[in-house]
C-alpha positions, 0 to 999 in steps of 0.5 A: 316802976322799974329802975329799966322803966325809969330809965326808958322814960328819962331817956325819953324825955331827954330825947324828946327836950333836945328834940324841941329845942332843935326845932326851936333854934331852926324855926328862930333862924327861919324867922330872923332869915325871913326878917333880914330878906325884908330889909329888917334889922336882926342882931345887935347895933353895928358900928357905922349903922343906927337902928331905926323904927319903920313901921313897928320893926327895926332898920338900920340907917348909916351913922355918917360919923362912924361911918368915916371911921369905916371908911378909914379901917379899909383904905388903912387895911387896903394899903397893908396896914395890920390890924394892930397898927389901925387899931392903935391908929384909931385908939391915938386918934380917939375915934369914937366907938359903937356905945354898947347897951346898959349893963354890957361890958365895953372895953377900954379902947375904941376898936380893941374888941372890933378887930383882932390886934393878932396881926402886926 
């Protein structure tokens, strides 16, 4: 085999794996499309929802607790009040936080990875 053979078919197969990871990405996001119309739960736990099994697939039903605190962030943010100032707000308060999955890392303030603290 030729170095120029060589070459064609490692081209080849470059092309070839780009090609099927293309198509897995786009049938995953077809599927978790499909899913989500279904009324099924897709992703990670939100803050203010816990997941819930339905008949063997996932769904997300309101935490009343933190949904108090969601409530709070808007009627904070609808009256002009800045990021920062409502995740400093919250931190004071000591609102309680979405408790992440074993082995994630989680961060040292309630809402300091919700939210952007670059506004004042």
């Amino acid at each position: 085999m030729t170095s120029t053979t060589a070459g064609q078919l490692e081209a080849r197969a470059s092309s070839s794996a780009g090609l099927m990871k293309a198509k897995i990405a786009r049938d995953t996001k077809a599927k978790l499309h499909q899913k989500a119309r279904a009324g099924h739960a897709v992703g990670a736990t939100v803050f203010g929802y816990n997941l819930i099994d339905v008949d063997g697939h996932k769904e997300r039903s309101v935490n009343a607790e933190q949904a108090k605190a969601v409530v709070r962030v808007f009627e904070m943010s609808a009256a002009g009040f800045g990021n920062r100032r409502i995740v400093t707000a919250l931190n004071a308060e000591s609102v309680p936080r979405l408790r992440l999955a074993a082995g994630r890392r989680r961060r040292s303030r309630a809402f300091s990875g919700v939210m952007s603290t670059s506004g004042a």
